[in-house]
N, C-alpha and C positions, 0 to 999 in steps of 0.2 A: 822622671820615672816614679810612679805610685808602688807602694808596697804596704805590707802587712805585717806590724808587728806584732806575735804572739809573744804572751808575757802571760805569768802566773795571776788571775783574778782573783786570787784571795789574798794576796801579798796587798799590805796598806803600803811597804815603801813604794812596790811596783804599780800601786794604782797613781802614786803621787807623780814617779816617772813620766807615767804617760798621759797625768793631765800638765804637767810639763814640756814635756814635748808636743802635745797637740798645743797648746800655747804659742809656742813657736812655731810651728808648721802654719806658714801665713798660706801656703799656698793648696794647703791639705794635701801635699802627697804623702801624705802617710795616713795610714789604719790602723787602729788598734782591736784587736780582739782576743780572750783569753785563753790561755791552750786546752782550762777545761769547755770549750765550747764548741758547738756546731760547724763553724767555719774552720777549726784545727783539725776536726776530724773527720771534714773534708779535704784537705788541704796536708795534712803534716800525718808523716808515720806515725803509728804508735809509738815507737820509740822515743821521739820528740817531745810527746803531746804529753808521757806521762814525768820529762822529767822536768820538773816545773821549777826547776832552780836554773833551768835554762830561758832566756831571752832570745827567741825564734822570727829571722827578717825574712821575709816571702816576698821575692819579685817574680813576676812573672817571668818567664825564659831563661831567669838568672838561678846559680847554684842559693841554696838557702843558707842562712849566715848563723853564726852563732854565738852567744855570748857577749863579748866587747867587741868582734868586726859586726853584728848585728846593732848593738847600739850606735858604734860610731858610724857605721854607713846609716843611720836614720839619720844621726847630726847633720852629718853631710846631706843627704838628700833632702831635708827643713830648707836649703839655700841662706841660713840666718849665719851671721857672725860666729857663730858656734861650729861652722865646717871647717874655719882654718886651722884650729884647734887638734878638731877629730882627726883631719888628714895626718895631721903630722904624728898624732897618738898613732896610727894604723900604719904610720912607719918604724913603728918601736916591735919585737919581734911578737908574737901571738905568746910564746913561755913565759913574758912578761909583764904580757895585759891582764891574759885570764886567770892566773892565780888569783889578783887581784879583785876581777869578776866574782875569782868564786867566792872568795873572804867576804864579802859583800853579801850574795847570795846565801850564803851560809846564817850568816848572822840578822838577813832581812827583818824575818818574824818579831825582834826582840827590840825594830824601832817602831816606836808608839805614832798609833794614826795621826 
């Protein structure tokens, strides 16, 4: 299944993420595009689009993901060594992951490109 991750395009750690991940994505299903851009505001509420500390997965027919289930369902959908990982992260409760996420998020801006 292809999908579309939106992620903040002026984040250096988020660009690094997703030249990362497109790395690993041998079979290209996945997309990157950033949620200040045309294809988010086609695609994602305003709501979404402006909070750019969020990591936003878009499958078609599927609910939209966010945060650490958005990241780990991309690991997983890569098909790489790195899905057996994520599943088992996505078995650990969401009050868990995302604090996590956000501490990350929070502090993105202050790691150097």
């Amino acid at each position: 299944m292809s999908g579309i991750l939106f992620y903040d395009g002026e984040c250096g750690l988020c660009n690094r993420a997703v030249r990362t991940l497109n790395g690993l994505d041998r079979h290209s299903c996945l997309r990157f595009e950033p949620l200040q851009g045309v294809c988010a505001r086609q695609l994602l509420p305003a709501n979404l689009r402006d909070q750019v500390t969020t990591v936003v997965y878009h499958r078609e027919g599927m609910p939209q993901l966010l945060r650490s289930d958005a990241i780990l369902q991309a690991l997983i959908d890569t098909g790489t060594g790195y899905r057996i990982p994520a599943r088992l992260a996505l078995t650990l409760p969401r009050a868990l992951r995302d604090p996590i996420y956000r501490c990350i998020a929070k502090n993105r801006h202050r790691c150097p490109l």
